[in-house]
Residue, then its C-alpha position, 0 to 999 in steps of 0.5 A: x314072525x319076521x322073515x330075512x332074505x340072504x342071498x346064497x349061491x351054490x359051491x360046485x360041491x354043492x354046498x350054499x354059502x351066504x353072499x358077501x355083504x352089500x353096502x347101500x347108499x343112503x341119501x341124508x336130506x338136510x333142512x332147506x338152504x343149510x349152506x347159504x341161507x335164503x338172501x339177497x345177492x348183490x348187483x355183480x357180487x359173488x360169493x363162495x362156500x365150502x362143502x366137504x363130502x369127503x366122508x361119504x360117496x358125494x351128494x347133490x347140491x340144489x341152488x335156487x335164486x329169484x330175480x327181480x327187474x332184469x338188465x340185458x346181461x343176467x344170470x347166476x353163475x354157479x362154479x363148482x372148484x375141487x380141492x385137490x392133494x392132502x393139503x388140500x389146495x383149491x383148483x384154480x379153473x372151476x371143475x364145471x359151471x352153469x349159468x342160471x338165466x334170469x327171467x324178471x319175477x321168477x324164481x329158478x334152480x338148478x340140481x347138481x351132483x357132486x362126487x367124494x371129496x371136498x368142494x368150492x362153490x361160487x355164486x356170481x350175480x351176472x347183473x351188474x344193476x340188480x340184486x338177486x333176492x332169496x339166493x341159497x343153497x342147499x346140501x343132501x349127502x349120500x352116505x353108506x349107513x346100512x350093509x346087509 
């Protein structure tokens, strides 16, 4: 036999009565690099790619890129743009940005956290003389599956 907990609590007539129920997020994990799969990103290239958590609380994003031969000036810029109103319309300035130094044959990520709604994220090569190889991204979503 199983057994159920209920939360209850007391009525000043000192009746019980069931508790509102809980909504509790669940994160959906996906298959490695969903957004942008696995590849090389040119010397200077930038790239972009549309995420839409607008159905759910948000979710996380975990980006990771392996450098190579590294010039003075590296990185992979990540900026992360909102789409705002009901059209909906991509904001101009990056809601936020991080840059992922590079360091010659390593590879490095970074995890970020998005809230609701819908999302623009751009990938820079900061090197202007070398690619980066084995740049994706990958996308978990937090969803409200199961209300007790």
């Amino acid at each position: 036999m199983s057994t159920r907990k209920v939360k209850v609590k007391f009525h000043s007539s000192g009746e019980i009565k069931k508790m509102a129920s809980t909504t509790i997020p669940t994160l959906t994990s996906n298959a490695a690099n969903n957004i942008r799969a696995l590849s090389t990103l040119a010397a200077s290239a930038t790239a972009s790619y549309d995420i839409d958590y607008s159905a759910a609380y948000g979710g996380w994003l975990h980006v990771i890129g392996t450098f190579g031969t590294v010039a003075a000036t590296n990185g992979l810029q990540i900026d992360i743009f909102k789409y705002y109103g009901s059209t909906p319309t991509l904001a101009t300035n990056a809601w936020q940005t991080w840059t992922i130094p590079g360091t010659a044959s390593t590879t490095k990520d970074k995890d970020i956290s998005l809230p609701n709604g819908k999302w623009s994220i751009k990938l820079t090569n900061l090197d202007g003389t070398n690619a980066l190889t084995n740049v994706g991204i990958t996308s978990d979503v937090i969803t409200n599956q199961a209300t007790t």
